[in-house]
LUMNU-952332 format. One record per residue: residue number from 1; x, y, z of N, C-alpha, C in turn; chain; residue in one letter. Coordinates in nm, 3 decimals. Layout:
N
+-----+---------+---------+---------+---------+---------+---------+---------+---------+---------+--------+---------+
: num :    n.xx :    n.yy :    n.zz :   ca.xx :   ca.yy :   ca.zz :    c.xx :    c.yy :    c.zz : cadena : residuo :
+-----+---------+---------+---------+---------+---------+---------+---------+---------+---------+--------+---------+
: NUM :       X :       Y :       Z :       X :       Y :       Z :       X :       Y :       Z :      A :       a :
...
+-----+---------+---------+---------+---------+---------+---------+---------+---------+---------+--------+---------+
END
This chain:
91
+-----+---------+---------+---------+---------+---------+---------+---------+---------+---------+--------+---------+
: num :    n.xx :    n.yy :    n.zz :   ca.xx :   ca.yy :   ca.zz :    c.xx :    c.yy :    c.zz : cadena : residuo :
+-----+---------+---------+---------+---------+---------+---------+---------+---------+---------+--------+---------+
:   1 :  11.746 :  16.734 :  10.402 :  11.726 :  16.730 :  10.258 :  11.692 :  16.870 :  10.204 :      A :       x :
:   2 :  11.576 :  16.946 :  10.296 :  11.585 :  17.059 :  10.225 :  11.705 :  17.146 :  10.221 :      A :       x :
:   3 :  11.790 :  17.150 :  10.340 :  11.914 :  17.252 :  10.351 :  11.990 :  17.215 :  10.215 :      A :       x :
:   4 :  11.989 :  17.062 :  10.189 :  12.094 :  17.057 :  10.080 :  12.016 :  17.096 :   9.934 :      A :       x :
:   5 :  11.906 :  17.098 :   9.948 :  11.827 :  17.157 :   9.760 :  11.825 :  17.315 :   9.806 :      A :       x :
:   6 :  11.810 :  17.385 :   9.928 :  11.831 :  17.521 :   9.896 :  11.978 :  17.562 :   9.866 :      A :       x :
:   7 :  12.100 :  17.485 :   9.891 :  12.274 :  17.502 :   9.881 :  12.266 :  17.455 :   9.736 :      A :       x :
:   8 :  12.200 :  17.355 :   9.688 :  12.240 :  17.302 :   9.558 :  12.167 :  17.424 :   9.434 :      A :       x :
:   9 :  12.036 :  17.466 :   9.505 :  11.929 :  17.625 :   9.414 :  12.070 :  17.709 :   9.381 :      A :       x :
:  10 :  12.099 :  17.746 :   9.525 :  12.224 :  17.862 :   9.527 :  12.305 :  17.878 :   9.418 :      A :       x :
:  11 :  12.365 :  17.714 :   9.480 :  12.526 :  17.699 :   9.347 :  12.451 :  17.753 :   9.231 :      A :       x :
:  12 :  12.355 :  17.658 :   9.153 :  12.336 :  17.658 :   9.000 :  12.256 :  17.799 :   9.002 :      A :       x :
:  13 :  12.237 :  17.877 :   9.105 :  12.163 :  18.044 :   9.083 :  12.309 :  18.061 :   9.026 :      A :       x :
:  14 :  12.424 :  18.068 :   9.127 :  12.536 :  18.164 :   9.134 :  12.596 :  18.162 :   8.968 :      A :       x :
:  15 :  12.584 :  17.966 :   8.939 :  12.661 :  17.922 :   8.808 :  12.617 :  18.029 :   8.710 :      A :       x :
:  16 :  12.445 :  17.995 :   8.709 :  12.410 :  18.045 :   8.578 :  12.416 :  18.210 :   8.589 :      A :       x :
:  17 :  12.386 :  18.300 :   8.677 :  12.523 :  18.418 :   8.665 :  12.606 :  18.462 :   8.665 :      A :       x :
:  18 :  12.687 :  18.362 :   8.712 :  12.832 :  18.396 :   8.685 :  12.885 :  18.361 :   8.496 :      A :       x :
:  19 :  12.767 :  18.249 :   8.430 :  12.801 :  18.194 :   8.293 :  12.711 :  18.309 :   8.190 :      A :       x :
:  20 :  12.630 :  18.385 :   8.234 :  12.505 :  18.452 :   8.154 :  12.491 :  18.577 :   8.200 :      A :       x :
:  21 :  12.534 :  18.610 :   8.289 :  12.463 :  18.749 :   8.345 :  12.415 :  18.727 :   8.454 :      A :       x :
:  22 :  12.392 :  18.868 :   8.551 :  12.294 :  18.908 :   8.633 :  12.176 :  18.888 :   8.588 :      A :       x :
:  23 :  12.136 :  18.933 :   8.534 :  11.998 :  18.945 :   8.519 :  11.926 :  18.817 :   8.422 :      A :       x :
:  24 :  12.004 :  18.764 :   8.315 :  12.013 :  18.609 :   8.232 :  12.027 :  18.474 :   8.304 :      A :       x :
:  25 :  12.087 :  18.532 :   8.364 :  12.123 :  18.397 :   8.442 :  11.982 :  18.395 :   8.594 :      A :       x :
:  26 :  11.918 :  18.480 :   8.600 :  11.827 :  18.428 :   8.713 :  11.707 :  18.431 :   8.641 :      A :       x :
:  27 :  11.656 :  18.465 :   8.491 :  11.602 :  18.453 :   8.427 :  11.566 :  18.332 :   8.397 :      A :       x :
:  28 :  11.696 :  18.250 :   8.355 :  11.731 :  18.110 :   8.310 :  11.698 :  18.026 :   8.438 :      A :       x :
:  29 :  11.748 :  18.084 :   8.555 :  11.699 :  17.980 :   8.675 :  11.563 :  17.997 :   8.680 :      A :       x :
:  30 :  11.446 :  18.134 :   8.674 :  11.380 :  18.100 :   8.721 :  11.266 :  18.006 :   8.575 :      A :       x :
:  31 :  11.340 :  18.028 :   8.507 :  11.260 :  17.928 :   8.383 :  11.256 :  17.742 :   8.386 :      A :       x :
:  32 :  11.398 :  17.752 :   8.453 :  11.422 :  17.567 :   8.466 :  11.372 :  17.556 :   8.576 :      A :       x :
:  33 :  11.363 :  17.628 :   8.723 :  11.277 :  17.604 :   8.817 :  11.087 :  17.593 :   8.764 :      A :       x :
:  34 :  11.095 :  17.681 :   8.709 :  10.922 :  17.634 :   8.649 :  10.914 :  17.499 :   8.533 :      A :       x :
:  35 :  10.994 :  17.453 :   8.447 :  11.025 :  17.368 :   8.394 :  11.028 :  17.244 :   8.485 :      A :       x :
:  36 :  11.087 :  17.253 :   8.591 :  11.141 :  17.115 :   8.655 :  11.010 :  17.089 :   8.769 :      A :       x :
:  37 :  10.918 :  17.195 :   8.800 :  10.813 :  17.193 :   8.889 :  10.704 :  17.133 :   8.812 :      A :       x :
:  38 :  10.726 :  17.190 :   8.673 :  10.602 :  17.123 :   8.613 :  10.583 :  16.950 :   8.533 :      A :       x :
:  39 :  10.740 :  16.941 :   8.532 :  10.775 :  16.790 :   8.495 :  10.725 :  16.694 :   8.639 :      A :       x :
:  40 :  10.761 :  16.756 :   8.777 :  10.707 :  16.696 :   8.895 :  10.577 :  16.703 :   8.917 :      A :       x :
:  41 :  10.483 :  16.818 :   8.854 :  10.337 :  16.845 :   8.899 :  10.287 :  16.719 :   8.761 :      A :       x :
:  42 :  10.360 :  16.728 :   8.709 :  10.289 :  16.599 :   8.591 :  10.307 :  16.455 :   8.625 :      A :       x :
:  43 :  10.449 :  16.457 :   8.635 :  10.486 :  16.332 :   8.697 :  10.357 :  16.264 :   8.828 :      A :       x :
:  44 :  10.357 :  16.358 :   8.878 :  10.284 :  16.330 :   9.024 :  10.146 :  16.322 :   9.036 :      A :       x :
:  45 :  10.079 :  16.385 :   8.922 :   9.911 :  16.348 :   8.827 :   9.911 :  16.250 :   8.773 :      A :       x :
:  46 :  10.012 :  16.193 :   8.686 :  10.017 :  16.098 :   8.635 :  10.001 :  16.006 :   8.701 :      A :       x :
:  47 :  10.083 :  15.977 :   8.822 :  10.145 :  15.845 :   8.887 :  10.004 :  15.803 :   8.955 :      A :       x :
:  48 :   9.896 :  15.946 :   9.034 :   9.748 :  15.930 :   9.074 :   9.653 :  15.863 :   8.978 :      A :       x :
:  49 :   9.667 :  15.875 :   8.827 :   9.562 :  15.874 :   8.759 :   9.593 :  15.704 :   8.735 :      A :       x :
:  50 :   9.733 :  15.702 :   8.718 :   9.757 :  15.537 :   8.746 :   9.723 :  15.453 :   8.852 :      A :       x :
:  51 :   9.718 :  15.519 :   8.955 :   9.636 :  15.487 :   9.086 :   9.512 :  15.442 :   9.097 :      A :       x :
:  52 :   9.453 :  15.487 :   9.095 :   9.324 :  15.546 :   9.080 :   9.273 :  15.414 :   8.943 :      A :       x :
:  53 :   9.311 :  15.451 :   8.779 :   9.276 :  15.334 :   8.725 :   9.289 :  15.198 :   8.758 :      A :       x :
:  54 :   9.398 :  15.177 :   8.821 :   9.440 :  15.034 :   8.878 :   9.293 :  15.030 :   8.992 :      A :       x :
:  55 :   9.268 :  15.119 :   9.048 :   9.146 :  15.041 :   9.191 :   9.026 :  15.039 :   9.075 :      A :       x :
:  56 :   8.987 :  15.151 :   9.002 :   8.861 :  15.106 :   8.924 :   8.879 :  14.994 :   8.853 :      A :       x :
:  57 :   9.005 :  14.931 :   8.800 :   9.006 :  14.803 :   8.738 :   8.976 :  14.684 :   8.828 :      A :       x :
:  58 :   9.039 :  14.706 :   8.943 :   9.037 :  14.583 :   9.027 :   8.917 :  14.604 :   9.094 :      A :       x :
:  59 :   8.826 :  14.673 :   9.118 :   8.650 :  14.720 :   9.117 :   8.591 :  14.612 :   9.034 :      A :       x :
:  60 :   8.652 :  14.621 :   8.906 :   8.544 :  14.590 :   8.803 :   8.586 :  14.428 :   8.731 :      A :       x :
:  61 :   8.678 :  14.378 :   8.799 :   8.773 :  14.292 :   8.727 :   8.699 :  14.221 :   8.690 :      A :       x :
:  62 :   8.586 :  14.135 :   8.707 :   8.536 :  14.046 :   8.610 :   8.381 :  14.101 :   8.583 :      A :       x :
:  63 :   8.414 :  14.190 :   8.529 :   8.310 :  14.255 :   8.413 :   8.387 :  14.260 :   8.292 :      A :       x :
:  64 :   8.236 :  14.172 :   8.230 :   8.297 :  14.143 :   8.062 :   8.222 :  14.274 :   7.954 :      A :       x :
:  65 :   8.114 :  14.292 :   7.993 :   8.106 :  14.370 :   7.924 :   7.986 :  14.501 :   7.983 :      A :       x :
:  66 :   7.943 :  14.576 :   7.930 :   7.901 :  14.721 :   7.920 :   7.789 :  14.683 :   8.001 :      A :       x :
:  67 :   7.721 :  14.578 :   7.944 :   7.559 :  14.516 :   7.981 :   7.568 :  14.456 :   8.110 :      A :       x :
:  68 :   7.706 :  14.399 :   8.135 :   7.729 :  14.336 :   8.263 :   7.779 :  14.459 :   8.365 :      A :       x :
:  69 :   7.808 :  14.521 :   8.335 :   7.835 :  14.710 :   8.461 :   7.718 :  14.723 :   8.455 :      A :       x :
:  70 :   7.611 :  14.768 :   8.381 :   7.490 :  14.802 :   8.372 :   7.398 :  14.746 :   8.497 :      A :       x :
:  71 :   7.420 :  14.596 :   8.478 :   7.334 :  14.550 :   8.549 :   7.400 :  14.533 :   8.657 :      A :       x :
:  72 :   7.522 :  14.552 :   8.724 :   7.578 :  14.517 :   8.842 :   7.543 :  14.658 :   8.930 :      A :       x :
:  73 :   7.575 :  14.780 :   8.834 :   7.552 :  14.895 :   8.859 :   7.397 :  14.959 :   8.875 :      A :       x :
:  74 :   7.279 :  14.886 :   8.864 :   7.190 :  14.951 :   8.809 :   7.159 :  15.084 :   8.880 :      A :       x :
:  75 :   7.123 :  15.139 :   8.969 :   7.091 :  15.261 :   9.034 :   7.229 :  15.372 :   9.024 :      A :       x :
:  76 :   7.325 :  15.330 :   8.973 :   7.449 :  15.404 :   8.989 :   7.491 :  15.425 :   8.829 :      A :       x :
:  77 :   7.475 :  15.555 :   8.795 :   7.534 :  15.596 :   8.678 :   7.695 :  15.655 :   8.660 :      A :       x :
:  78 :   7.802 :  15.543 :   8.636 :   7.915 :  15.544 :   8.662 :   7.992 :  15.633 :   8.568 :      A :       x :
:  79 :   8.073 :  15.707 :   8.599 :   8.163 :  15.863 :   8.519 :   8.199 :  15.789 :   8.370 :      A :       x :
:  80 :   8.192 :  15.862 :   8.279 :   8.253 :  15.812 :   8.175 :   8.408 :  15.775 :   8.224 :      A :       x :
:  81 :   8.479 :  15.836 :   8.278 :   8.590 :  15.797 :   8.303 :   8.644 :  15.683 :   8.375 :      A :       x :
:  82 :   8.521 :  15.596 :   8.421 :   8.528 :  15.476 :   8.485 :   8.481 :  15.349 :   8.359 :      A :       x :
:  83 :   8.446 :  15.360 :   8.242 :   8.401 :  15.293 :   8.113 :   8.533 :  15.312 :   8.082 :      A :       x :
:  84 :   8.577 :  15.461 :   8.011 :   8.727 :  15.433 :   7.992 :   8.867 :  15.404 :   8.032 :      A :       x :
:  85 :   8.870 :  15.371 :   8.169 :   8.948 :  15.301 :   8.249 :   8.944 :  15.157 :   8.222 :      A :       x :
:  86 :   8.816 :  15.101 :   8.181 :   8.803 :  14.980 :   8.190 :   8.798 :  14.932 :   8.038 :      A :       x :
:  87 :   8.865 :  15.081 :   7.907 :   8.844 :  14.994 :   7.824 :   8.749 :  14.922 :   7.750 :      A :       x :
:  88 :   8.620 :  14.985 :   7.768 :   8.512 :  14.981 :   7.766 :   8.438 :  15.056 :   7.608 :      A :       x :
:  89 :   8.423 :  15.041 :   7.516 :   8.426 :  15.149 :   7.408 :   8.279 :  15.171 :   7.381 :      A :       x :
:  90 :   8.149 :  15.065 :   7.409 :   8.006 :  15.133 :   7.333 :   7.965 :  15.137 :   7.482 :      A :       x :
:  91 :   7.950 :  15.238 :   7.565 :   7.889 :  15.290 :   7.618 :   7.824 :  15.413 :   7.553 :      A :       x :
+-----+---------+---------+---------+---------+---------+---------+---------+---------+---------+--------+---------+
END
């Protein structure tokens, strides 16, 4: 798999200088290579943070409300980001 994404880098290096320039055309590659890394570095935060909320939900699944974490939780002061996972708004 990698041999074929470094042959497939190549082609679309060679395309976009042979369509733009020397120097435009690897410009342009190296801009859609940072473009397409950062659509995957997001993609791939994202897909964790969906992760991650799904187990704190299924943690907390029958907690109805703020007063009921409170008291299930008492010695444990839980991240705001575990209230807003759960949807949780007067904490």
């Amino acid at each position: 798999m990698k041999n074929s994404a470094e042959l497939y880098s190549k082609i679309f290096l060679k395309y976009l200088q042979t369509n733009k320039g020397d120097l435009e055309g690897v410009k342009r590659y190296s801009d859609l290579m940072f473009l397409f890394n950062s659509i995957l570095a997001t993609t791939k935060a994202e897909r964790e943070m969906y992760i991650f909320k799904e187990l704190i939900e299924k943690q907390f699944k029958n907690v109805q409300t703020i007063n009921e974490l409170k008291e299930e939780q008492e010695d444990e002061k839980l991240a705001p980001f575990v209230y807003s996972c759960l949807e949780i708004k007067d904490y």
